[in-house]
N, C-alpha and C positions, 0 to 999 in steps of 0.2 A: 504493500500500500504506500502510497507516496504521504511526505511529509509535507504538514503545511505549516511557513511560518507568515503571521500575516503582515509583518512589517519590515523589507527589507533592509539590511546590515548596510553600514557603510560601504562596506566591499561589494556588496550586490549592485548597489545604486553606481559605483564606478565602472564597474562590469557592463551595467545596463547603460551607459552611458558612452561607452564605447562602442557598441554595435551601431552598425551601418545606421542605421533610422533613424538615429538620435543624436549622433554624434554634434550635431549642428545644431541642435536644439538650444537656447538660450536659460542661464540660470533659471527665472522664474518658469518657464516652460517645464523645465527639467522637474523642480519640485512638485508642480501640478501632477504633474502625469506619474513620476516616480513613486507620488506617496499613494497612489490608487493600484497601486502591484501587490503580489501576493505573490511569494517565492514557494514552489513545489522542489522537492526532493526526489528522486526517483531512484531506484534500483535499479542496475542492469537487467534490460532483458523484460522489465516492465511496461506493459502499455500505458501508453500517454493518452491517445486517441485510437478511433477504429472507423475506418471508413462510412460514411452515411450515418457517423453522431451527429448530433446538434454543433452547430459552428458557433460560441458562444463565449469564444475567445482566441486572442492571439499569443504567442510565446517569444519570446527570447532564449535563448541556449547562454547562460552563463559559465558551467563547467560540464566539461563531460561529451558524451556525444549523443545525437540522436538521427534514427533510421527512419528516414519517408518511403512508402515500397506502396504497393499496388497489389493488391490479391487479386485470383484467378480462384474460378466456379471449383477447378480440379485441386485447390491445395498449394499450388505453385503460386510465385511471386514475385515482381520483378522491383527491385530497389531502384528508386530513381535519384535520391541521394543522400549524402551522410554527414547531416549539419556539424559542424564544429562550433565554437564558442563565438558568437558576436554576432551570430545567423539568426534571421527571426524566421519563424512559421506559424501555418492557419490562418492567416492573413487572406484568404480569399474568403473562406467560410464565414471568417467572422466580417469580413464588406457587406457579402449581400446576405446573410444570415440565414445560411442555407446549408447542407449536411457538410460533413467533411468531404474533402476529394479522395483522402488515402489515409493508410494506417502511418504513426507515428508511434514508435518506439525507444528505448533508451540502449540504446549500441552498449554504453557503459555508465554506472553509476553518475548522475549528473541531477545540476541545479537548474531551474527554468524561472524566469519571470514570467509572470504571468497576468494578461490584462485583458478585463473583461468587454465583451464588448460592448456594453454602454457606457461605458470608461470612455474607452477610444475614441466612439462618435461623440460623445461631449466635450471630448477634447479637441477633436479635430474642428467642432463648430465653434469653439472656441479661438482655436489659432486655426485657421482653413490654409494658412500658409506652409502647412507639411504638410498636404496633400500629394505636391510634386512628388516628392520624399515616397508615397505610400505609393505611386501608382509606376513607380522609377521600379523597386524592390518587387512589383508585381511583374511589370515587363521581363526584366532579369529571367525569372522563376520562367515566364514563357519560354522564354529562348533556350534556357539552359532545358525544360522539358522537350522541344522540338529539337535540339541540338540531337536529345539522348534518342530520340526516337529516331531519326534521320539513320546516327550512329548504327542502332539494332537495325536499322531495316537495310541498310548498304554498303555498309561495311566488314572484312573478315576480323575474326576474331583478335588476331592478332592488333593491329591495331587498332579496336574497339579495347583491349585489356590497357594497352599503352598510355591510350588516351583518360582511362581511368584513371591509373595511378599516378598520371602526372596531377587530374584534378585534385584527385586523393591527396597529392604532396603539395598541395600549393598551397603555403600557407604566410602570408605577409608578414608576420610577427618573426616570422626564421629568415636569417641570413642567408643568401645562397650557398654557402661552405658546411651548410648545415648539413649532418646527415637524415639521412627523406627513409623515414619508415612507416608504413602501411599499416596499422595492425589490425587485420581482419584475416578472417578463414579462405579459404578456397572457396568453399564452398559459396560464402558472403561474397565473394568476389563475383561469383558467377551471377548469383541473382542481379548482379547491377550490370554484367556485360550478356546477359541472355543466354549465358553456357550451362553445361555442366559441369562442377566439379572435378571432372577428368579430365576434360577440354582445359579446364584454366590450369591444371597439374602439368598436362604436355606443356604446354605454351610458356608458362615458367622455369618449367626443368630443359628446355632447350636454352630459355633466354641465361640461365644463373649457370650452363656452360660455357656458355660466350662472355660472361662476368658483366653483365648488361645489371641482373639481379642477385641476391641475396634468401634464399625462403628459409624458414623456420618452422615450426608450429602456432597457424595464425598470423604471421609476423613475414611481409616481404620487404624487405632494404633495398633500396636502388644504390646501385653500386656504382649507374652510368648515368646518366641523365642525358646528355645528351644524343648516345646510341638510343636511349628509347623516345625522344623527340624526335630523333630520324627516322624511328617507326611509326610514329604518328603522324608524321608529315608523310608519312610514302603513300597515304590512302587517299590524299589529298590533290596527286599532282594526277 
């Protein structure tokens, strides 16, 4: 069961203050909308949301991660992405107040702000000048979903995995000298490139010959960066 604490911590409120949507937001802005959050807790592997709930809020990712995916009638699923920290979601459901679009999950242990959505529309009709802001972070989410779907429908596998983990490694906070580790499963991997399991096993165990990757259990290290950008560009020319 997730925790609720109703008044977020100084550390939450800079957290939340850092993600995309708000960064720009103005002191008195800030405390408006900050002191109307409600911080959840969640455990790995816990449901957050589930497709066709009620859309009756939006979230922020302060620590931890979380899994957007899309279920199928047979059981199968396909992840379409894997928030990190400073990422908002449900932000469509909660515009037009309508079901959710997809299941949301807790990849790992993690904190969420979270804002109701009469919160939000009272705040937005209050300041109507962060709407840009709200409809900029929705376009985003389009593209990057017709990107993914473009990806699965025309691309080989190979660099549909490549293009992954570079998204997977991009992460602004890290230096380029940084080293770029993946931590998810095989298997995880595949629900977001359309494979199987065995398919993402070939495809890595050829590339961590060529010393392009690194694998583990769970855990892929890019060893190369830029050999696996020349995979990704090869699907491109």
């Amino acid at each position: 069961m997730s925790v609720v604490t109703r008044i977020p911590t100084d550390d939450a409120r800079r957290l939340l203050g850092e993600c995309y949507l708000f960064r720009e937001l103005e002191p008195e802005e800030r405390n408006v909308l900050f002191g109307r959050v409600r911080v959840r807790n969640y455990a790995a592997g816990e449901t957050i949301f589930l497709m066709g709930s009620p859309g009756d809020s939006m979230m922020a990712v302060l620590n931890g991660s979380v899994r957007i995916s899309v279920p199928s009638a047979e059981g199968k699923e396909i992840v379409l992405t894997i928030l990190q920290p400073k990422e908002v979601f449900g932000e469509i459901a909660l515009l037009d107040g309508k079901e959710r679009t997809a299941d949301a999950r807790a990849m790992a242990a993690c904190t969420l702000a979270v804002l109701e959505r009469r919160e939000v529309l009272s705040f937005l009709q209050r300041y109507p000048h962060v709407w840009p802001k709200i409809v900029e972070v929705l376009c985003n989410r389009l593209r990057n979903t017709d990107q993914h779907i473009a990806e699965l429908a025309l691309l080989e596998l190979p660099a549909r995995l490549a293009k992954c983990l570079l998204r997977l490694a991009n992460d602004e906070d890290k230096p380029a000298s940084a080293r770029i580790e993946i931590q998810l499963s095989q298997r995880e991997l595949g629900n977001i490139c359309g494979a199987t399991r065995e398919s993402i096993n070939k495809c890595l165990r050829g590339w961590q010959r060529r010393g392009i990757v690194e694998i583990e259990e769970s855990l892929v290290r890019v060893a190369n960066r830029t050999a696996l950008e020349e995979l990704a560009e090869l699907a491109e020319r």
